[in-house]
N, C-alpha and C positions, 0 to 999 in steps of 0.2 A: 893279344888284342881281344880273343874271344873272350877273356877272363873280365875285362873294361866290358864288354859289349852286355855281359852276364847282369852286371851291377845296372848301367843305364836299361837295360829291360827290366828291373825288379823297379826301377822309379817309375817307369812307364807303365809298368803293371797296377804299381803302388797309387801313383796320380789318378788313372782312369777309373779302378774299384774306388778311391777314397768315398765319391758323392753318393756312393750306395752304402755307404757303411751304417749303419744301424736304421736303414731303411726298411717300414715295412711292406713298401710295394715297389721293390727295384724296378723293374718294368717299366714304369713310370718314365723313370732316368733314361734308361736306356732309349729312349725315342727321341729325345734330344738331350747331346752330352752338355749339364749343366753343373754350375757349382752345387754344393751342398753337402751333403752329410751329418755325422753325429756333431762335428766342430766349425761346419758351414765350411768346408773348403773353396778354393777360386779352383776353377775349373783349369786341370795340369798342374795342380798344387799335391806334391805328395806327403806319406807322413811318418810318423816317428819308425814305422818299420822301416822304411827308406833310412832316414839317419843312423837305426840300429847297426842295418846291417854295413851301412860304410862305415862306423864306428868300428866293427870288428875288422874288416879288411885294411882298414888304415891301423889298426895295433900289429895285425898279424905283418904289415910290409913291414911298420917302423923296428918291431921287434925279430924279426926275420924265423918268430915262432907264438905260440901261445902264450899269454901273460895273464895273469888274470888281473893284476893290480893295476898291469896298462891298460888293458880293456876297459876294468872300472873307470880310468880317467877318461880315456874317450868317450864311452857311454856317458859321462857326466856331462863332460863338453858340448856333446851335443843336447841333453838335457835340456841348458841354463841360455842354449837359443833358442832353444823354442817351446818350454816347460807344460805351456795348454796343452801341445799336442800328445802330450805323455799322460798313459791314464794314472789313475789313484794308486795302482799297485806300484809300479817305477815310480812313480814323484813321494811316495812314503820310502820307499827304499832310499831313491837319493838325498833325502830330508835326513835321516837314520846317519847313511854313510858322510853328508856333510860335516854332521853332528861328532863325528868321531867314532859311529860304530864300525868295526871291521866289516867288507863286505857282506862276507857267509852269514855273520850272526845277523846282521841287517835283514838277507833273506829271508833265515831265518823266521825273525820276529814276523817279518810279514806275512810270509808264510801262515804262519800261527794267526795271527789276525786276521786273514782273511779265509781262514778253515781250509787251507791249501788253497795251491795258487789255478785260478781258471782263466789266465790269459793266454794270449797266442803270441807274445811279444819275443820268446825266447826261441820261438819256429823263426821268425824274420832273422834271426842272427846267426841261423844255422846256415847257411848256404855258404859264406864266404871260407865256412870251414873246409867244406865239400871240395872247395878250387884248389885251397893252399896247400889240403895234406891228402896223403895216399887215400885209399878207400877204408883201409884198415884202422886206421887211425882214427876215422873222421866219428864214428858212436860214441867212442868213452869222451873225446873233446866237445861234442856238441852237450852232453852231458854236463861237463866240467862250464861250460858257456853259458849254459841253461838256468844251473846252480845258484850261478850270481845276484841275479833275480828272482 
């Protein structure tokens, strides 16, 4: 039950920071909790880092290990509901990988295009690692997680 409790705290987290995200005077917000944000969120509305990361915990149950080709499908999945909420960096990638490029090289190219990658998107899908596999395991995996993107 902690491991469920772990995920509903990261949307509760997620939800509450979203109307501050690309705020330049958080402060503001915080005096009364309102919608808004970079994507005008509804106030309890969370966001693609929410999806990421149950994206990863629903491949890691269904697959009863790491995948990377099922993750990519989950990742997608959640994608194609709610595509705004995904910046330029992920919606070029899934655009790539729809298209038929293999994941990695998809990274890749974006990678390349965007002069390395400077998003925080592949932090939110780290955690569900953390729950599923030992301690030891969970570096080189979160790695391999990270990659894809």
């Amino acid at each position: 039950m902690r491991h469920a409790g772990s995920l509903v705290a990261l949307a509760i987290g997620d939800a509450l920071g979203a109307p501050l995200e690309g705020s330049q005077k958080p402060e503001a917000w915080l005096a009364e909790y309102r919608s808004g944000g970079r994507l005008f969120r509804k106030r309890g509305e969370f966001t693609d880092d929410t999806l990421q990361a149950l994206a990863v915990a629903e491949s890691l149950v269904a697959c009863g290990a790491f995948s990377e080709n099922n993750l990519v499908q989950k990742l997608y999945e959640s994608y194609i509901v709610r595509p705004e909420w995904f910046g330029p960096t992920s919606t070029l990638f899934f655009e790539l990988v729809q298209n038929g490029t293999v994941p990695h090289l998809a990274a890749r190219i974006v990678h390349q295009r965007n002069h390395g990658s400077r998003t925080n998107g592949s932090v939110m899908r780290g955690f569900p690692l953390g729950i599923f596999f030992p301690a030891p395991e969970v570096y080189a995996l979160s790695l391999r997680c990270s990659s894809l993107t």
